[in-house]
Steps between C-alpha positions, in 0.01 A plus 500: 500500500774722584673429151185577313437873726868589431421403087206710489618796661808539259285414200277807644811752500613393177165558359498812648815583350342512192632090376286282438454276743630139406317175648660391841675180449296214656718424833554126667180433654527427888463170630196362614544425881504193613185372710751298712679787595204704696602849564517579925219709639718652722864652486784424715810695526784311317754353738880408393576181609696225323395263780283218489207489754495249702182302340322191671263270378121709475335318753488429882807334735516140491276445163628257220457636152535343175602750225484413122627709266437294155154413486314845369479603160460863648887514676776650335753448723564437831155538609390221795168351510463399868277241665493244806179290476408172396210637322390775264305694759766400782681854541173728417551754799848466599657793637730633283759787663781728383873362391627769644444814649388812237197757363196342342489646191224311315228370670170437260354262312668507126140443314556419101843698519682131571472170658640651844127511695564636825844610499721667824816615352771627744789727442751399702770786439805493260269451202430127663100446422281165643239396357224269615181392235130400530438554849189437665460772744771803492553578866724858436445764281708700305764766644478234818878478674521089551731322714691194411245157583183774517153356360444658150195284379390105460585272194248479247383480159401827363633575155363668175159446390420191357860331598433211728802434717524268798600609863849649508749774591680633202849677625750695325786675599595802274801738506498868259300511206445340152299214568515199464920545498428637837389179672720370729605145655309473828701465812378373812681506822842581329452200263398527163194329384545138367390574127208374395366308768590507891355453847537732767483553886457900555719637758253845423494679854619217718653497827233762660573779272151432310168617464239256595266537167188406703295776697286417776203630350589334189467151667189616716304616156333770400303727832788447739687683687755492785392565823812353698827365459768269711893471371574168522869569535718581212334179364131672408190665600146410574220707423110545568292651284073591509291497187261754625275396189441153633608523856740227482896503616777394323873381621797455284857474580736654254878367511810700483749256432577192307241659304438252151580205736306281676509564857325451854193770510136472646216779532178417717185700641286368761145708544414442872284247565565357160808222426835652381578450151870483375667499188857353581754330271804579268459784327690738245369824561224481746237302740139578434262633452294385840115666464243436731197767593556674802264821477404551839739283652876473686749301264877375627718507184844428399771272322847395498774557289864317543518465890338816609118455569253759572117427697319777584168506817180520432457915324386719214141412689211613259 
């Protein structure tokens, strides 16, 4: 556009001059962008950086993932099609969180422009870009600062119209410009990707310096909301929460640590006059939800999480 302004106006002076003006010569027309090169809805400051951040595998500590990098007519190059399920359906849901820490600079769904669906793409600094493909449910939103192991959405199966995909996350890693040259090899923990086809443990935010993905009032459901809280050490916390639409309580226990792994947890409620009810087991992420109606009525809540227990008296009365 700027070639064909700058044309005009000089074939306007020379005209003016008197000349006649001579046809401007057709220029180079501009190429068409790519649709699987999305431009960002927002802008972040360019940082200089030759370093390499410090990726890890897009999902939660402890989770095996099986990456496969041959088997899509849509890849161009080191794209990974992820998936851990024995079925089709298996991995529907999954949380899916950030390789590293960065600015959300794309979150939306792609409509007709590509077969991206619900895309998250991060900038992670240094002209390093993530991005993850057909999400279910985006859980930032653009211009979002994300930490390294942070929820960004669930895997899913959203694409263009009328392109039926099964259940996956599609990742890419992307450095600069110029696409598709600009994909890069994925690298995990330190370790580059096993091209085409690997399975993988992420190390994503363990050893306690992760974010649980999993909200108490996520687990309790829609109508819920907090009321109390006990830490259960460094190991979690139980909570109670009222749905003051249906009068009924709610107690979850959300860990802290060894987050992605199975591990000792419980939640339980007991309405007075009315049995306890517990949820207890090995869990990943959490124990619950315990409901039981207690409008009215005194309840004794709490849970357990590693060693460190938590049982409230009889209270919150009414």
């Amino acid at each position: 556009m700027g070639f064909v302004l700058v044309a005009g106006l000089m074939s306007g002076q020379v005209a003016a001059a008197g000349q006649a003006a001579q046809p401007t010569p057709s220029s180079t027309p501009s190429p068409t962008p790519d649709p699987n090169d999305p431009p960002d809805t927002v802008e972040v400051p360019p940082v200089s950086t030759l370093a390499t951040p410090a990726f890890q595998l897009p999902f939660p500590c402890g989770q095996s993932w099986t990456g496969n990098s041959s088997n899509s007519s849509a890849h161009r190059s080191y794209e990974i099609d992820f998936n851990r399920g024995s079925t089709a359906d298996a991995d529907l849901g999954d949380t899916v969180v950030a390789a590293a820490a960065g600015t959300v600079v794309i979150s939306a769904h792609q409509g007709s422009a590509n077969g991206f669906g619900n895309l998250v793409k991060i900038d992670h600094g240094g002209g390093w870009q993530t991005f993850y493909a057909h999400l279910n449910v985006r859980s930032v939103s653009a211009g979002a600062r994300v930490t390294q192991g942070q929820k960004i959405g669930t895997l899913g199966k959203t694409s263009k119209p009328g392109n039926n995909i099964s259940p996956h996350l599609h990742y890419e890693v992307r450095q600069g410009t110029g696409y598709p040259g600009n994909i890069r090899k994925a690298i995990f923990n330190g370790v580059t990707f096993g091209y085409p086809n690997q399975t993988l443990t992420s190390k994503n935010a363990c050893g306690g310096g992760g974010t649980n993905p999993h909200t108490p009032q996520e687990v309790c459901g829609s109508g819920y909301k907090v009321i109390d809280s006990a830490a259960l050490g460094t190991a979690g916390t139980a909570y109670l929460l009222y749905n003051t639409g249906n009068g009924n309580n709610c107690v979850a226990t959300i860990k802290k640590t060894s987050l992605g792994t199975a591990s000792a947890a419980s939640a339980f409620l007991e309405v007075e006059g009315k049995p306890r009810v517990t949820d207890s087991g090995n869990f990943a992420y959490y124990a619950g939800p315990v409901r039981a109606a207690a409008a009215g009525k005194c309840v004794k809540w709490g849970g357990k999480a590693g060693s460190a227990t938590y049982t409230s008296p009889f209270e919150h009365c009414g």
